[in-house]
Backbone bond lengths (Angstrom), bond angles and torsions (degrees), N, CA, C in turn:
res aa  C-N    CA-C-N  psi(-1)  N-CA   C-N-CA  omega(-1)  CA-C   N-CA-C  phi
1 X - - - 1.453 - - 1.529 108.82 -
2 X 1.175 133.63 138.01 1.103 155.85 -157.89 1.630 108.08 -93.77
3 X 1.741 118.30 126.70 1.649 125.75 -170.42 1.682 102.99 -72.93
4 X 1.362 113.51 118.28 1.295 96.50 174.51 1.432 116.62 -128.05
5 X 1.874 109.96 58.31 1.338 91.75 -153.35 1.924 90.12 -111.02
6 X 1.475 100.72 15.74 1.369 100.99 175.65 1.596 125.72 -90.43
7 X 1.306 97.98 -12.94 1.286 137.61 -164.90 1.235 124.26 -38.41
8 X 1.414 102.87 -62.33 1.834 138.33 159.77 1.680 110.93 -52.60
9 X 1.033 106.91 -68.94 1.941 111.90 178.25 2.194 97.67 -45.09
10 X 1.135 124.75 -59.96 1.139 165.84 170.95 1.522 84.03 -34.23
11 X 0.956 132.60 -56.12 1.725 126.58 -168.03 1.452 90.57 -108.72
12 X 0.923 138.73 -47.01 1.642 114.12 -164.53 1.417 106.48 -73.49
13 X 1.299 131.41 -21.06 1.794 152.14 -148.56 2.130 78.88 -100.13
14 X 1.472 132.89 -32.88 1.198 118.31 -168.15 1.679 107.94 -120.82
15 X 1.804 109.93 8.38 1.069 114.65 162.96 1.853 120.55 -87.40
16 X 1.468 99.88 -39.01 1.182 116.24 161.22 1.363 145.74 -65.50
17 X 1.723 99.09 -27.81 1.543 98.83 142.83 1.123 138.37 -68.00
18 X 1.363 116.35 -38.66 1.335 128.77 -170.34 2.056 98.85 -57.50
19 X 1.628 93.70 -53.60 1.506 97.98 -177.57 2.000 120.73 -51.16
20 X 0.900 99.29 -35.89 1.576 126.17 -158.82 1.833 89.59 -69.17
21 X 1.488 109.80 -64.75 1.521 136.87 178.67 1.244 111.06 -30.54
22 X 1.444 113.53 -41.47 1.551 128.83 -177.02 1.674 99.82 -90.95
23 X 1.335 141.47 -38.83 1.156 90.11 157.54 1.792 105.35 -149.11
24 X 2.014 85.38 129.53 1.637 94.59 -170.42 1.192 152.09 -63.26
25 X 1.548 102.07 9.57 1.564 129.20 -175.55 1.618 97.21 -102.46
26 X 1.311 130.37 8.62 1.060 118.17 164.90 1.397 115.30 -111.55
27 X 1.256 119.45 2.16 1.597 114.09 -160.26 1.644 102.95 -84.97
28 X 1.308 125.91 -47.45 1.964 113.44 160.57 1.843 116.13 -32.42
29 X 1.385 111.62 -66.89 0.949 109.59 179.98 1.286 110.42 -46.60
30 X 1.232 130.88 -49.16 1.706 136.52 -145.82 1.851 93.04 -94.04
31 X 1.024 116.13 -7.72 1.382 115.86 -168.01 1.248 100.53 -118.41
32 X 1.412 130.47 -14.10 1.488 136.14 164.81 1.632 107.02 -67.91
33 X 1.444 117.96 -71.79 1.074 157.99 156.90 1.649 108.65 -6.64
34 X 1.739 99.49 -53.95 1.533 88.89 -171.14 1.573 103.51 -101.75
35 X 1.373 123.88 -13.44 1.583 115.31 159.96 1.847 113.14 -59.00
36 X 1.111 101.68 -61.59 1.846 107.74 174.65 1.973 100.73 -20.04
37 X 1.542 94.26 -64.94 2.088 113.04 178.85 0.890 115.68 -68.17
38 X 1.508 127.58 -3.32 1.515 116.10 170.11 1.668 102.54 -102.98
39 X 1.212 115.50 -37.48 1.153 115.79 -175.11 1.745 122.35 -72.37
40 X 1.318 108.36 -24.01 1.380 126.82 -174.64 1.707 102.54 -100.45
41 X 1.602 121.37 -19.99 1.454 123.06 168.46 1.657 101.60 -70.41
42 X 1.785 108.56 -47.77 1.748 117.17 -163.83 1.676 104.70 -70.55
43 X 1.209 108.81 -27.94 1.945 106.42 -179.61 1.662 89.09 -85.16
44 X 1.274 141.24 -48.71 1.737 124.00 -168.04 1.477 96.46 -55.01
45 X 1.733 123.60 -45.38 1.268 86.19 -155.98 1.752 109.11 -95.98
46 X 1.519 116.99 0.59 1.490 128.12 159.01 1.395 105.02 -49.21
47 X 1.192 134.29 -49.69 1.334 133.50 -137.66 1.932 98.82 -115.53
48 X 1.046 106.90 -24.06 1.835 127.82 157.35 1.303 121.58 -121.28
49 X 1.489 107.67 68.43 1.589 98.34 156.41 1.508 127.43 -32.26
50 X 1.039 122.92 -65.03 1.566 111.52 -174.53 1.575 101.07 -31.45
51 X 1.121 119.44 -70.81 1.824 118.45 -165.76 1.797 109.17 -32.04
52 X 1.598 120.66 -12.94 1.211 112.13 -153.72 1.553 124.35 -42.75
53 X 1.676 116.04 -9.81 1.212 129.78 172.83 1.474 109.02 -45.86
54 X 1.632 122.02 -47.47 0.998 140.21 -169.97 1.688 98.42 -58.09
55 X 1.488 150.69 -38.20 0.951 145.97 167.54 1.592 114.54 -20.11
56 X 0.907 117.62 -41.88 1.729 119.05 -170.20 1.513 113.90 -56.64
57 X 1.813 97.10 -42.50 0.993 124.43 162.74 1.150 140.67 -21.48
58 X 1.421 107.76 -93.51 1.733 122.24 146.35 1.093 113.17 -43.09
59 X 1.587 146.35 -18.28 0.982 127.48 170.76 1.831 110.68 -86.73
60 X 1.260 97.10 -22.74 1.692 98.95 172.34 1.875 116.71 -54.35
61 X 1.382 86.30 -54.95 1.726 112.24 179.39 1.546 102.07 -43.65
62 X 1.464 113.48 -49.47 1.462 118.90 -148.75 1.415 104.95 -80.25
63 X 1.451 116.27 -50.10 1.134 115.97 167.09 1.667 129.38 -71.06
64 X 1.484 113.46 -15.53 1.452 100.37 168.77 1.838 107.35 -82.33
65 X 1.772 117.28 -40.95 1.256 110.97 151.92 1.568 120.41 -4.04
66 X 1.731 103.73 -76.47 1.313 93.58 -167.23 1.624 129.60 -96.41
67 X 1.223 105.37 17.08 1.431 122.18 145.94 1.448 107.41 -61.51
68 X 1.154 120.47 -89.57 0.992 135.19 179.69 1.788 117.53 -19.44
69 X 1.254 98.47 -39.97 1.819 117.13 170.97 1.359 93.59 -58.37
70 X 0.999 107.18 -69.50 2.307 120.16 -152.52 1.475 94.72 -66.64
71 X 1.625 130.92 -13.70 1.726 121.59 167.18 1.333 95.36 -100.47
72 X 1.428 124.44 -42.56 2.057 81.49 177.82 1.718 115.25 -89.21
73 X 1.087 104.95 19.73 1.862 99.91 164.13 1.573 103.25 -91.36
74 X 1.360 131.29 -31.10 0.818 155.09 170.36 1.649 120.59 -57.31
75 X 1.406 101.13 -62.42 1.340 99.39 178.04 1.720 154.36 -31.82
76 X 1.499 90.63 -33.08 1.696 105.99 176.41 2.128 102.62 -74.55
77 X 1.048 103.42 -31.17 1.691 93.36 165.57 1.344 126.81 -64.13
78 X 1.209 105.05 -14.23 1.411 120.08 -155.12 1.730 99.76 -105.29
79 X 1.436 113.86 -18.07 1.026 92.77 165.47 1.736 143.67 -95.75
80 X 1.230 126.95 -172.69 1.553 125.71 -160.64 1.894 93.20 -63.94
81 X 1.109 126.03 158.27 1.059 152.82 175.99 1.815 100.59 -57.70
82 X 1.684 90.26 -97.90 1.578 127.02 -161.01 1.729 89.92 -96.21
83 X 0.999 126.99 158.36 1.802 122.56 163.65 1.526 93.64 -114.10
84 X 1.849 124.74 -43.35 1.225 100.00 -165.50 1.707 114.27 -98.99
85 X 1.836 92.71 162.32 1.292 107.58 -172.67 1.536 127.87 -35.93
86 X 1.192 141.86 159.66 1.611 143.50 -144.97 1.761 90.07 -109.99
87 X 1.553 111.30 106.03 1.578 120.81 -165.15 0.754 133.34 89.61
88 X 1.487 119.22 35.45 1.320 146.61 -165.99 1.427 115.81 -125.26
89 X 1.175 142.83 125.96 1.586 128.55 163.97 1.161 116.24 -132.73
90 X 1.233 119.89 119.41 1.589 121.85 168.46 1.346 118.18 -83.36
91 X 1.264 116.41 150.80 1.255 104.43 168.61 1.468 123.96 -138.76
């Protein structure tokens, strides 16, 4: 039988890119946002074992986090070249 406990981090980490991708003025925020929740999910459940359920968690956070990293390191390639129209000159 096959380990599938990566599975979950693994889909939320490629749901959140996909979301983020569409629109690029959110990816700082959204990439701030989910380190703060991974890091503040990974000390609750360090500091409260019982919660350890919550692990999946922080691992969700962590890996959409660092998606979220590799598109805004990414991002300035990604954007348009020229903005204005082809025979155009401003000056």
């Amino acid at each position: 039988m096959s380990d599938l406990r990566l599975a979950i981090p693994a889909v939320a980490a490629w749901i959140v890119t996909a979301l983020v991708l569409g629109a690029p003025d959110l990816v700082v925020p959204a990439l701030a946002g989910l380190w703060i929740a991974a890091a503040s999910v990974a000390a609750l459940v360090i500091l409260r074992p019982r919660l350890a359920a919550l692990t999946s968690l922080a691992l969700c956070c962590a890996a959409a986090a660092l998606c979220c990293t590799a598109l805004a390191v990414h991002l300035p390639a990604r954007a348009p070249l020229d903005s204005t129209p082809a025979g155009r000159v401003t000056v």
